[in-house]
PATIKOL-697498 format. One line per field, with one value per atom (N, C-alpha, C): y, z, x; residue number from 0; atom name; residue in three letters; chain. Coordinates in pm, 1 decimal, padded with zeros to 6 digits, m for minus. Layout:
N
v	(Y  ...)
w	(Z  ...)
u	(X  ...)
pos	(NUM  ...)
site	(CA  ...)
code	(ala  ...)
unit	(A  ...)
//
This chain:
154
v	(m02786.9  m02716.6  m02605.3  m02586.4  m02440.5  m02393.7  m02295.3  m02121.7  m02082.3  m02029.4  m01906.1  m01814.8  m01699.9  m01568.7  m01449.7  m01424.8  m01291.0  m01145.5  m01100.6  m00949.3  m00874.4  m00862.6  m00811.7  m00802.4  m00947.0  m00997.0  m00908.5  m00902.3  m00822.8  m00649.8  m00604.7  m00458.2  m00427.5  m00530.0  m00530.6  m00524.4  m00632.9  m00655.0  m00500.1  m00476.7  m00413.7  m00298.4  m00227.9  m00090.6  m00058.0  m00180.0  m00168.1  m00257.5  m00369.3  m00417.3  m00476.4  m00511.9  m00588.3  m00512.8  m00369.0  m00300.7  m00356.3  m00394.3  m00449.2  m00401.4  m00255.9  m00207.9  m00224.6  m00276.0  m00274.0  m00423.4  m00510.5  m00600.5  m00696.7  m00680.1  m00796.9  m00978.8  m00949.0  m01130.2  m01182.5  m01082.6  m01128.8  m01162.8  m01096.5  m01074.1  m01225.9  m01219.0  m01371.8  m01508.9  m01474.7  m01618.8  m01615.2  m01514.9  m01554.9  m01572.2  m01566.2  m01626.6  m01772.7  m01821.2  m01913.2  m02010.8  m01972.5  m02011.2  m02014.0  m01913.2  m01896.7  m01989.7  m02021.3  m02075.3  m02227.6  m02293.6  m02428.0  m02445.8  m02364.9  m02362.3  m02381.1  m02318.3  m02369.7  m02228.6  m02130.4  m02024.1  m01911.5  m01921.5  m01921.3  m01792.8  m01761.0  m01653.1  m01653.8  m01615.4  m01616.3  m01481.6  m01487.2  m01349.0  m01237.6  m01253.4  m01158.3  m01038.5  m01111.8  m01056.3  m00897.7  m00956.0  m00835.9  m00734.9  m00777.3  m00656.6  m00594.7  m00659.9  m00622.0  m00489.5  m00495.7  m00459.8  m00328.4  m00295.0  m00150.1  m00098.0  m00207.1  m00164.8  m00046.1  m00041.2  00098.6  00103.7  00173.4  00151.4  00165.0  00113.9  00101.5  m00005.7  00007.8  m00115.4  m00244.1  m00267.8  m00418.1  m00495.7  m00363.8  m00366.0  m00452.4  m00372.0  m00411.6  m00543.6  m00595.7  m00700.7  m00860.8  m00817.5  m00902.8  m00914.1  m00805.1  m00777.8  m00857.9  m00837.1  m00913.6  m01043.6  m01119.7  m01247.1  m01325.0  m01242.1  m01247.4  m01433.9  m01462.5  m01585.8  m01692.7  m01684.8  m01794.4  m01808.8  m01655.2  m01685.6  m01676.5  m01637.3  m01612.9  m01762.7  m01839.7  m01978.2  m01895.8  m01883.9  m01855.9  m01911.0  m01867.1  m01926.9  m02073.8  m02162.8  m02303.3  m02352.2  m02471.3  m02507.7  m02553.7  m02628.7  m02656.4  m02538.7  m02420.8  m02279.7  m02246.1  m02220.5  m02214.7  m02274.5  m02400.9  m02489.6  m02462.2  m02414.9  m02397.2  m02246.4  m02192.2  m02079.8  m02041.2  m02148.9  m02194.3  m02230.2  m02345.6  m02403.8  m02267.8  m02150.2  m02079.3  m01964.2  m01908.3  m01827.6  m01911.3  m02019.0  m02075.5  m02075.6  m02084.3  m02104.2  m01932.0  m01815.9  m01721.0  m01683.6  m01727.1  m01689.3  m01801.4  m01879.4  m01943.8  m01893.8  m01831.2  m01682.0  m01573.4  m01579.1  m01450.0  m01328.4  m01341.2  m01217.0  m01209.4  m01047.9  m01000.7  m01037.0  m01129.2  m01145.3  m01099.1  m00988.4  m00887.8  m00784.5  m00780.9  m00646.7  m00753.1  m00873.9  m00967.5  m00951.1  m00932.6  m00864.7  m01030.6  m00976.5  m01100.6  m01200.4  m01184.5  m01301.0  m01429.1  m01451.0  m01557.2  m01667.2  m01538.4  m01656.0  m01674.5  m01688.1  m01646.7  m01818.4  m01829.7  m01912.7  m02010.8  m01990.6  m02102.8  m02179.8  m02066.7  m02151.8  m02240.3  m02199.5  m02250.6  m02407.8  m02403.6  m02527.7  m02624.2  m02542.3  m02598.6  m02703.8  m02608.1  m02675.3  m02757.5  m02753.1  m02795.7  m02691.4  m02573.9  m02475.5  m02439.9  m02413.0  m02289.4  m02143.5  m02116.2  m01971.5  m01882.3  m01783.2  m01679.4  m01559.8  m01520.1  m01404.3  m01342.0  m01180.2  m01109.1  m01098.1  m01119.9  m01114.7  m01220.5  m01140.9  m01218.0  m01221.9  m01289.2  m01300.7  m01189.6  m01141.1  m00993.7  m01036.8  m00995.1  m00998.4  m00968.2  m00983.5  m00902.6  m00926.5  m00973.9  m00961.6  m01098.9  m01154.2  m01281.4  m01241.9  m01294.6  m01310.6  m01407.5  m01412.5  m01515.2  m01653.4  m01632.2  m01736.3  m01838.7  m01723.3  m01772.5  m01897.0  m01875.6  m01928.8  m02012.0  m01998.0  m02094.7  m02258.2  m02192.8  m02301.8  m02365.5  m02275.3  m02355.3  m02486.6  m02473.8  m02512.0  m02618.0  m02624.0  m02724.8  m02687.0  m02558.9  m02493.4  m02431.3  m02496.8  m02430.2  m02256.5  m02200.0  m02041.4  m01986.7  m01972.5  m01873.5  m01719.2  m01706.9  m01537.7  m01582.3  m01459.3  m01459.7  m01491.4  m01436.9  m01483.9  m01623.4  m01722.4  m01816.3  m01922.1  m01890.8  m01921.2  m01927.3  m01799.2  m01771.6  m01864.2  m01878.5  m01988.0  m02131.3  m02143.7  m02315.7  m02340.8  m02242.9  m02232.0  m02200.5  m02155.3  m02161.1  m02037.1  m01966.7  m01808.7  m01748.2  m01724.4  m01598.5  m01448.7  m01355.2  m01265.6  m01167.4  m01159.2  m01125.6  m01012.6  m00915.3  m00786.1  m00862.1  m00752.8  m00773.1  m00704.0)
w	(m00867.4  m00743.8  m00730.8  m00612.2  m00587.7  m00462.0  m00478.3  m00394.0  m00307.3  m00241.0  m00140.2  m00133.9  m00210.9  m00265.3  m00151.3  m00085.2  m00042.5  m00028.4  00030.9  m00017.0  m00096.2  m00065.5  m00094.4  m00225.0  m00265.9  m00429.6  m00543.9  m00481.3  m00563.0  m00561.3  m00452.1  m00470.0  m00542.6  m00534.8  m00617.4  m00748.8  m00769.0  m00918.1  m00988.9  m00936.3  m00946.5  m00922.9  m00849.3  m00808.5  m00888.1  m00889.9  m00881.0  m01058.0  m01041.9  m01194.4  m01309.8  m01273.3  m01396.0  m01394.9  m01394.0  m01408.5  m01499.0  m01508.7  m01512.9  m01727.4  m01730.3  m01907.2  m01909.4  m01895.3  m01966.3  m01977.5  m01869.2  m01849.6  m01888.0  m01903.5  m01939.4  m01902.9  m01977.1  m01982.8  m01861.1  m01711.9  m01614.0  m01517.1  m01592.7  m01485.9  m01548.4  m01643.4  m01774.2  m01683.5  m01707.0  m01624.3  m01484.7  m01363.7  m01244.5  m01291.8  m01387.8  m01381.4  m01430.1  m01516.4  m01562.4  m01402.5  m01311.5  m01193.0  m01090.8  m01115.5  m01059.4  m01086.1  m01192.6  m01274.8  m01260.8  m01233.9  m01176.9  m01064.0  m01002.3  m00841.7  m00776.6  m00832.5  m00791.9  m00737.1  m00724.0  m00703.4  m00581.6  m00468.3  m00348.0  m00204.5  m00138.8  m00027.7  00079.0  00167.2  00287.7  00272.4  00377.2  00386.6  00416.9  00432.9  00508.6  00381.6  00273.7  00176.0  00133.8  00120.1  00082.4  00221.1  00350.7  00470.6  00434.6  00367.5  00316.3  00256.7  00171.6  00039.4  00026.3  00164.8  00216.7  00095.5  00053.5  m00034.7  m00119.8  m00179.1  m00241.5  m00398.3  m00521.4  m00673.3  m00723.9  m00723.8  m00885.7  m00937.2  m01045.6  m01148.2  m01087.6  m01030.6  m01031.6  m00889.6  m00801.1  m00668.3  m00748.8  m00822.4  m00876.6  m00944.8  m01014.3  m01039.1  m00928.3  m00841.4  m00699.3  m00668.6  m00630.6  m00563.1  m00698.7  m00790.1  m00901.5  m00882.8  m00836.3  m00844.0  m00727.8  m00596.1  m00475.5  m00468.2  m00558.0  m00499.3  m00530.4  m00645.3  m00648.2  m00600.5  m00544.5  m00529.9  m00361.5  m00289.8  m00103.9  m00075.5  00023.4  00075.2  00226.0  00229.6  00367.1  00520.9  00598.1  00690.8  00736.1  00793.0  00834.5  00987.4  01014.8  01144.4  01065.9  00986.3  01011.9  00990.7  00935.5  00925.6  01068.7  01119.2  01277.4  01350.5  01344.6  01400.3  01342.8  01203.4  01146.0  01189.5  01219.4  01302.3  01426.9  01495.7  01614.6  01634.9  01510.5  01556.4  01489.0  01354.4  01325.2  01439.4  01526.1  01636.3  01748.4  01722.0  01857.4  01811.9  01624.1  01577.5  01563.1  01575.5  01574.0  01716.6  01821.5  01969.3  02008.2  01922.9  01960.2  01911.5  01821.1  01714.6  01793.6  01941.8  02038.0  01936.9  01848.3  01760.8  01883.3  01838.8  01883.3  01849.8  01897.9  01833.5  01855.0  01955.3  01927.9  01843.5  01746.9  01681.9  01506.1  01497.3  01419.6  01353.5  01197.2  01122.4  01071.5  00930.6  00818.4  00781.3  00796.9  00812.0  00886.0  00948.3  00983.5  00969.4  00864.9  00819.4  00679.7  00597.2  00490.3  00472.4  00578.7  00664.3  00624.9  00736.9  00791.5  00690.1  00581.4  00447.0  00417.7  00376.6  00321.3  00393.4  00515.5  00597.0  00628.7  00646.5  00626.0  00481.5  00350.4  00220.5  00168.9  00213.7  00151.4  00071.1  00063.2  m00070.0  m00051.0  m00128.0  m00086.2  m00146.7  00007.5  00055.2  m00115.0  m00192.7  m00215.0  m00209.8  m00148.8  m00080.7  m00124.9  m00134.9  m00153.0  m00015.9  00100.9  00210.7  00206.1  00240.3  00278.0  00379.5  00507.6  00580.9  00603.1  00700.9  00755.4  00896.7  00921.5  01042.6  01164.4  01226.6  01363.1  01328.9  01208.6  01184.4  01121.0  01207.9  01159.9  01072.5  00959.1  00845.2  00788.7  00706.3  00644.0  00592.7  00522.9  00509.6  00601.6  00720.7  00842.3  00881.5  00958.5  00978.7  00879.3  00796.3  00650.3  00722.0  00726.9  00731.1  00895.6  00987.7  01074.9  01100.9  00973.6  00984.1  00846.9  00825.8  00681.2  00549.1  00576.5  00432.2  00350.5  00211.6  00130.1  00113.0  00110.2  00017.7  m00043.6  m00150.0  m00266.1  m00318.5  m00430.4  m00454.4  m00602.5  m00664.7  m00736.5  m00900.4  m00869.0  m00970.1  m00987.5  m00899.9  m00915.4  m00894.8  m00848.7  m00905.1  m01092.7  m01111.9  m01250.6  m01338.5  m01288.9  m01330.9  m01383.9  m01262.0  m01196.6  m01293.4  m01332.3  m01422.3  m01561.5  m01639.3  m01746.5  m01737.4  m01704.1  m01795.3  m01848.6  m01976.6  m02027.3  m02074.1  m02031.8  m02049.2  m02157.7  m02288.6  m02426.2  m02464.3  m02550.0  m02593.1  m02719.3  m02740.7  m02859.2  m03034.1)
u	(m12384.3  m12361.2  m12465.4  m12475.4  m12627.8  m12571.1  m12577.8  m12546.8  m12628.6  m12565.7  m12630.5  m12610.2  m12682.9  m12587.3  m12588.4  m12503.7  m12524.5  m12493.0  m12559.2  m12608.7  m12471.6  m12334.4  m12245.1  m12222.2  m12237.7  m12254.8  m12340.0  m12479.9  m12568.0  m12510.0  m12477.9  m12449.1  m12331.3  m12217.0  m12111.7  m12154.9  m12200.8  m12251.6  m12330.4  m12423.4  m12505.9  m12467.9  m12408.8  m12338.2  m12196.0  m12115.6  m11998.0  m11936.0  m11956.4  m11945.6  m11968.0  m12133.1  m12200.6  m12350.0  m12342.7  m12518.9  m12596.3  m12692.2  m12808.0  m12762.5  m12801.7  m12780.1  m12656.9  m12527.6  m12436.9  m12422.1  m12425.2  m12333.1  m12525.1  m12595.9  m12740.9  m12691.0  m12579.8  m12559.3  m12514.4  m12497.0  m12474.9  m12599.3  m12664.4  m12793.6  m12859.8  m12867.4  m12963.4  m12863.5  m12746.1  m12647.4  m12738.1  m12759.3  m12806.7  m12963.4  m13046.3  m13160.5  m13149.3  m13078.8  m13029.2  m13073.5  m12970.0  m12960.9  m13092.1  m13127.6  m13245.8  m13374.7  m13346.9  m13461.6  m13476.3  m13343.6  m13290.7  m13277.4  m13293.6  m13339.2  m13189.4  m13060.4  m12964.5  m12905.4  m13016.1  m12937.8  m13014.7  m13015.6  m13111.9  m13020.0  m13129.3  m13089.5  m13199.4  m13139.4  m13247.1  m13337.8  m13438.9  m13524.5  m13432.9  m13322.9  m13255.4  m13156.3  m13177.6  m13115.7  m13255.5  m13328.8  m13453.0  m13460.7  m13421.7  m13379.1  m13283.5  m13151.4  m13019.3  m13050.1  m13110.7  m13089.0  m13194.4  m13223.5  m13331.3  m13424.7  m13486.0  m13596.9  m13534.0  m13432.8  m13433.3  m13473.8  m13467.2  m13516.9  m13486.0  m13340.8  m13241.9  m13272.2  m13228.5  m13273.6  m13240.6  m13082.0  m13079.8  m13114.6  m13156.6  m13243.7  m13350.6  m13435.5  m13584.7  m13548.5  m13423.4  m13383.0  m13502.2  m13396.5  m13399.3  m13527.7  m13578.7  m13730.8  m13795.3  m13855.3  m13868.2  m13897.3  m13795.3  m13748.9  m13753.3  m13811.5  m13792.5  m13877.7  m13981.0  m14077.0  m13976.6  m13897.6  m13828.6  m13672.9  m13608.1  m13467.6  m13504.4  m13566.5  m13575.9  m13637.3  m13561.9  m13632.0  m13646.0  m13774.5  m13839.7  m13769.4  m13783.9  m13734.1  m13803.9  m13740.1  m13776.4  m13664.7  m13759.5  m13662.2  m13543.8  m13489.2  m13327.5  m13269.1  m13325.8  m13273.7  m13272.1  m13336.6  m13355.0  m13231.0  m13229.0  m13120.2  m13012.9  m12958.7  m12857.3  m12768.3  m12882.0  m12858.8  m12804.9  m12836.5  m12800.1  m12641.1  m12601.9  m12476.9  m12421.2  m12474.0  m12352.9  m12326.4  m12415.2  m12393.2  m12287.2  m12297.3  m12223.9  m12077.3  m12037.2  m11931.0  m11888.4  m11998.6  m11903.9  m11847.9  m11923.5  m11867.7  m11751.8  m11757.5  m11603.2  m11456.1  m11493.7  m11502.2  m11444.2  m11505.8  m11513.5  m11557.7  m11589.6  m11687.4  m11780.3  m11844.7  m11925.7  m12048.6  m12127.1  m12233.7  m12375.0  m12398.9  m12470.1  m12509.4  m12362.4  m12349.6  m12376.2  m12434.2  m12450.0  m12560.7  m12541.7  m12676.0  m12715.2  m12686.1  m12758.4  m12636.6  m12545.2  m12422.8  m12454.5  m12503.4  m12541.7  m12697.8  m12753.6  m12855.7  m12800.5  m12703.8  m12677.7  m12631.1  m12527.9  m12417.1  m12520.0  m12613.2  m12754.7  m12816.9  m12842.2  m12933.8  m12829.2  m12735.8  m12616.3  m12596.7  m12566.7  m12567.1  m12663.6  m12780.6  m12904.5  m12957.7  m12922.2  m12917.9  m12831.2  m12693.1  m12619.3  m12547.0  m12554.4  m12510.5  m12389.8  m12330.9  m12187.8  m12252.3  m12138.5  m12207.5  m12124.4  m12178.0  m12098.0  m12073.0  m11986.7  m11935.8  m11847.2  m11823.6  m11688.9  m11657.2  m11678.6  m11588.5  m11463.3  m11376.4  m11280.5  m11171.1  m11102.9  m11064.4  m11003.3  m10994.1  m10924.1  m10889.8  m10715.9  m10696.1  m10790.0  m10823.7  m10889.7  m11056.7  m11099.4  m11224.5  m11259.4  m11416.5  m11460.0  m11524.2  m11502.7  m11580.0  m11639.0  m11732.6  m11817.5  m11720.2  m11623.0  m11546.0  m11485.6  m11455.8  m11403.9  m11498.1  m11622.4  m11743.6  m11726.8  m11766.6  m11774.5  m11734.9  m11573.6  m11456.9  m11493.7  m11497.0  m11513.5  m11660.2  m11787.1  m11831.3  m11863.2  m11761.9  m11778.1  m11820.3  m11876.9  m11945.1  m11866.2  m11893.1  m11779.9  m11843.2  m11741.1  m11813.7  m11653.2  m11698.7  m11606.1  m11670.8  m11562.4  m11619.0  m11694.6  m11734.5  m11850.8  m11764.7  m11668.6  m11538.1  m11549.1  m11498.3  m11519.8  m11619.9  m11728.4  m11850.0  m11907.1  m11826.3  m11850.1  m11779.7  m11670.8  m11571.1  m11645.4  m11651.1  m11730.0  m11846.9  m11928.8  m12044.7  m12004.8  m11874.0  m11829.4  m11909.4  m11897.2  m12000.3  m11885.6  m11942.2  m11848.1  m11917.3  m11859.2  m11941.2  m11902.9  m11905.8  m11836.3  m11942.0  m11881.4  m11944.2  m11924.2  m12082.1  m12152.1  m12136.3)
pos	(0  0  0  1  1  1  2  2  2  3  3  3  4  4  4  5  5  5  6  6  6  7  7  7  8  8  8  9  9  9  10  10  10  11  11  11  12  12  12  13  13  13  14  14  14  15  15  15  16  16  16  17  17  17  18  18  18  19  19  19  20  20  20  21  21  21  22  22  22  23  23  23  24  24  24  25  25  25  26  26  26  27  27  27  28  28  28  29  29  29  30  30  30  31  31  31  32  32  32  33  33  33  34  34  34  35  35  35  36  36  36  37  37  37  38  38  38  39  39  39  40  40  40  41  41  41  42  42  42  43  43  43  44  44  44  45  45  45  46  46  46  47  47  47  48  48  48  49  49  49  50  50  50  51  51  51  52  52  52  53  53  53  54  54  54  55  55  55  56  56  56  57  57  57  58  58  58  59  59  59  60  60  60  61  61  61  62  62  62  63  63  63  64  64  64  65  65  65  66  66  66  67  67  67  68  68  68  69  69  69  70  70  70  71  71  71  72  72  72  73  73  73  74  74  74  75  75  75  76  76  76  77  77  77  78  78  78  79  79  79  80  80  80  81  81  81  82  82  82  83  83  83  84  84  84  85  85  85  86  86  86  87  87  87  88  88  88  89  89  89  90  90  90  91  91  91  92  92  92  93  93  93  94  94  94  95  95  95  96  96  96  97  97  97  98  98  98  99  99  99  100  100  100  101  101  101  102  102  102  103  103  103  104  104  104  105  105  105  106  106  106  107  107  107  108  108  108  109  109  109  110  110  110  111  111  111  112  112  112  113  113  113  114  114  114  115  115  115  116  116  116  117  117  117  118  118  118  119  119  119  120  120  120  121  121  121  122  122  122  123  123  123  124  124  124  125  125  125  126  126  126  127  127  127  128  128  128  129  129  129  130  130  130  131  131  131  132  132  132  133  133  133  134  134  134  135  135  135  136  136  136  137  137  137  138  138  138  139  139  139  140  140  140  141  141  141  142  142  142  143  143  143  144  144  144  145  145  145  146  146  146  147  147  147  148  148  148  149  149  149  150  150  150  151  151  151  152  152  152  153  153  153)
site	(N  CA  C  N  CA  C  N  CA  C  N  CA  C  N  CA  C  N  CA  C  N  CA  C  N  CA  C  N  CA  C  N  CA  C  N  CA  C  N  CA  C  N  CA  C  N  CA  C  N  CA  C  N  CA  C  N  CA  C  N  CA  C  N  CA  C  N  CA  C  N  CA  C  N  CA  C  N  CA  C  N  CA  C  N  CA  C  N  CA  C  N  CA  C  N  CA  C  N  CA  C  N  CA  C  N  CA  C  N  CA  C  N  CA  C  N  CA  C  N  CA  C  N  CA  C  N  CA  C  N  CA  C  N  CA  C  N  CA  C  N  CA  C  N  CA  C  N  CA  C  N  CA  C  N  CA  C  N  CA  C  N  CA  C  N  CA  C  N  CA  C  N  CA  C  N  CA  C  N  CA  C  N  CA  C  N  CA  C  N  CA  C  N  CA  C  N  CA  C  N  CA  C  N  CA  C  N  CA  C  N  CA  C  N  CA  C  N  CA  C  N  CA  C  N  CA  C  N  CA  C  N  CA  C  N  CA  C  N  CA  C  N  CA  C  N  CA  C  N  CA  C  N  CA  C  N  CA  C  N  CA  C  N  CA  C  N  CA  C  N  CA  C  N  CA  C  N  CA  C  N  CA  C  N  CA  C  N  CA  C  N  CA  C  N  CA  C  N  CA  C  N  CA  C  N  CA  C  N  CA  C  N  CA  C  N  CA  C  N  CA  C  N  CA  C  N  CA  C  N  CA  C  N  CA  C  N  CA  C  N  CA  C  N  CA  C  N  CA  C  N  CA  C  N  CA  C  N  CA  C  N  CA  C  N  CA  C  N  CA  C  N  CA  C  N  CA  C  N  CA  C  N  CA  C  N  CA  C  N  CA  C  N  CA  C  N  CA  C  N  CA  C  N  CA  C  N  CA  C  N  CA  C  N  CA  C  N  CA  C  N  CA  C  N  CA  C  N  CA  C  N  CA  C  N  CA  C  N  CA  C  N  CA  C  N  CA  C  N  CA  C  N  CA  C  N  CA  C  N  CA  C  N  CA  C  N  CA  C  N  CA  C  N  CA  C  N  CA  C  N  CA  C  N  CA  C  N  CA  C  N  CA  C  N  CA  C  N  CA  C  N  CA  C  N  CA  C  N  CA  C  N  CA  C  N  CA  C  N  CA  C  N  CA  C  N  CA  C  N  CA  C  N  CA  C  N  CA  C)
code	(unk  unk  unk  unk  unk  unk  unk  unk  unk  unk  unk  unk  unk  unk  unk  unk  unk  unk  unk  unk  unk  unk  unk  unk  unk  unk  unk  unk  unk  unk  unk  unk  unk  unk  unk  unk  unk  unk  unk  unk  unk  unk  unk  unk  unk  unk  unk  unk  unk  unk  unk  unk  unk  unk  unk  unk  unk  unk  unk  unk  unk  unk  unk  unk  unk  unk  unk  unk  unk  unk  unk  unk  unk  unk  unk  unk  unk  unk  unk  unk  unk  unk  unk  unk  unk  unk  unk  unk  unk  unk  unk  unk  unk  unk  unk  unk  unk  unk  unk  unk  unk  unk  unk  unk  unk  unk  unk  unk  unk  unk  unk  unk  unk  unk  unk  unk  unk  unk  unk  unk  unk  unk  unk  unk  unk  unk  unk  unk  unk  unk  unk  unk  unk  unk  unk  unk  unk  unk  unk  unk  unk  unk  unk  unk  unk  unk  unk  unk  unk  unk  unk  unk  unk  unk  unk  unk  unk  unk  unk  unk  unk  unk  unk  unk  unk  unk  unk  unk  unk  unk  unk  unk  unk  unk  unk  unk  unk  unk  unk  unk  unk  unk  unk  unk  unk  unk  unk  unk  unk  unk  unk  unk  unk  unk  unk  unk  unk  unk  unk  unk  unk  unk  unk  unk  unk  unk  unk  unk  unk  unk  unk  unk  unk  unk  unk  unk  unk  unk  unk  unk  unk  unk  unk  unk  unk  unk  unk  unk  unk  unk  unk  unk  unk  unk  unk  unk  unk  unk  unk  unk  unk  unk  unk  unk  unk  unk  unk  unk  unk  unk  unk  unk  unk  unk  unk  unk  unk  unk  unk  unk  unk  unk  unk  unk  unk  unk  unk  unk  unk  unk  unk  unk  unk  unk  unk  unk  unk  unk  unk  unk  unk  unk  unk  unk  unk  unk  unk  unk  unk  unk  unk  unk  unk  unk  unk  unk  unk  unk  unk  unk  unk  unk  unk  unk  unk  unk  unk  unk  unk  unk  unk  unk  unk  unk  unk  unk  unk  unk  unk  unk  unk  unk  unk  unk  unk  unk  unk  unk  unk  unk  unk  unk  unk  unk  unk  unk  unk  unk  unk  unk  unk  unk  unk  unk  unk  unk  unk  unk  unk  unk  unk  unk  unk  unk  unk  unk  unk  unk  unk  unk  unk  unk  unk  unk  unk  unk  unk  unk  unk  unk  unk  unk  unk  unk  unk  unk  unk  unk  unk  unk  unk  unk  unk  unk  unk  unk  unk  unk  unk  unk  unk  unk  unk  unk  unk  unk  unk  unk  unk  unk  unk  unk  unk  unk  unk  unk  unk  unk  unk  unk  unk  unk  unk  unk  unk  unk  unk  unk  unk  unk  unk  unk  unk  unk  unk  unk  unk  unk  unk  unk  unk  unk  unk  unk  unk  unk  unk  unk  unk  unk  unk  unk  unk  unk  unk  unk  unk  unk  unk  unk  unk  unk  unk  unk  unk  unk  unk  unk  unk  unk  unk  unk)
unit	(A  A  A  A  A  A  A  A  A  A  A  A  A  A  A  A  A  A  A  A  A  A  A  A  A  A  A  A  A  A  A  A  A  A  A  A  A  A  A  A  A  A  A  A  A  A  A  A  A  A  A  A  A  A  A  A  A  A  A  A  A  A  A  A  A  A  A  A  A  A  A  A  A  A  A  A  A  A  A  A  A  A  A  A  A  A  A  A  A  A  A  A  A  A  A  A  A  A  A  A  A  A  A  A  A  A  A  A  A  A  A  A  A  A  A  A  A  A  A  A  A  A  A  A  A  A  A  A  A  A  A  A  A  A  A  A  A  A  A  A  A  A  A  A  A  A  A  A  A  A  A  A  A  A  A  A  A  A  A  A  A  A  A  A  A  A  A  A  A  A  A  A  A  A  A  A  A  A  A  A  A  A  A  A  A  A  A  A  A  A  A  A  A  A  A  A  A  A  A  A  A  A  A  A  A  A  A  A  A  A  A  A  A  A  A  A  A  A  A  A  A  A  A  A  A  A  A  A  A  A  A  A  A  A  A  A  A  A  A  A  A  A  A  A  A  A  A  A  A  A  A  A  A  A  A  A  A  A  A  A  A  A  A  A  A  A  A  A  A  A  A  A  A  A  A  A  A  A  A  A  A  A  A  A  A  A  A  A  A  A  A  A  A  A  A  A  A  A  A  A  A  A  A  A  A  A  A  A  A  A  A  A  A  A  A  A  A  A  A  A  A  A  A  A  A  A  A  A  A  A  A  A  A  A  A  A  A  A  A  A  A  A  A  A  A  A  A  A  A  A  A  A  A  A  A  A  A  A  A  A  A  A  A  A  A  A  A  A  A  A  A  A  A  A  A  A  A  A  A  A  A  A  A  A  A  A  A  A  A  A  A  A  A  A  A  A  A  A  A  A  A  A  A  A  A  A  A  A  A  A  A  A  A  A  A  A  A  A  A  A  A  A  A  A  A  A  A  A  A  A  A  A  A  A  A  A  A  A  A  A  A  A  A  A  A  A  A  A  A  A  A  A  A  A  A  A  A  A  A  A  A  A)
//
């Protein structure tokens, strides 16, 4: 299986519960991924992610030639049907950042999306979309799962 990781994932990880010096064997599992080409994001993740210079920022940027698949037409087109699936949505889709090229690679490739969003009354979310468009996406939990990682102190 191969991913489409987005942005939420890395700042979690990285901000919130696998930093780069404590947690190492999380970061080695997503090159693992990286490295098999099974582990991918649109250009829109390096806009995400406002150039800033913490370590697991510089992680990403790093890694940018082999984890960012450039934009292309079925990205283009994939883009297309997911804007049309969030205005059926009645979401606002003016006020629509990087959620929907995330969607796009994802549909475009074949990937499941992974995301910590998750369904909220009153609010379309990535999963939402997901579902209305056939694309699987789960959380990073179970991604981790799916890949057997275990992450054990030393």
């Amino acid at each position: 299986m191969s991913y489409c990781i987005d942005t939420n994932i890395f700042i979690d990880a990285g901000e919130r519960y696998y930093p780069p010096d404590i947690v190492p064997g999380f970061w080695k599992n997503l090159d693992g991924l990286i490295d098999a080409g099974r582990f991918k994001a649109p250009e829109m993740l390096i806009e995400e992610l406002e150039r800033k210079d913490d370590a697991w920022r510089q992680w990403v940027y790093d890694r940018k030639e082999t984890l960012i698949v450039p934009m292309d037409m079925p990205q283009v087109e994939a883009v297309k049907r997911v804007m049309a699936a969030y205005e059926a949505q009645s979401s606002d889709v003016i006020r629509m950042t990087g959620d929907p090229f995330f969607i796009a690679l994802a549909l475009a490739q074949g990937l499941t999306v992974v995301t910590s969003e998750s369904e909220r009354k009153g609010k379309v979310k990535i999963p939402k979309i997901c579902a209305a468009l056939g694309v699987p996406s789960i959380s990073l939990l179970e991604m981790m799962r799916r890949e057997n990682w275990r992450l054990v102190a030393t």
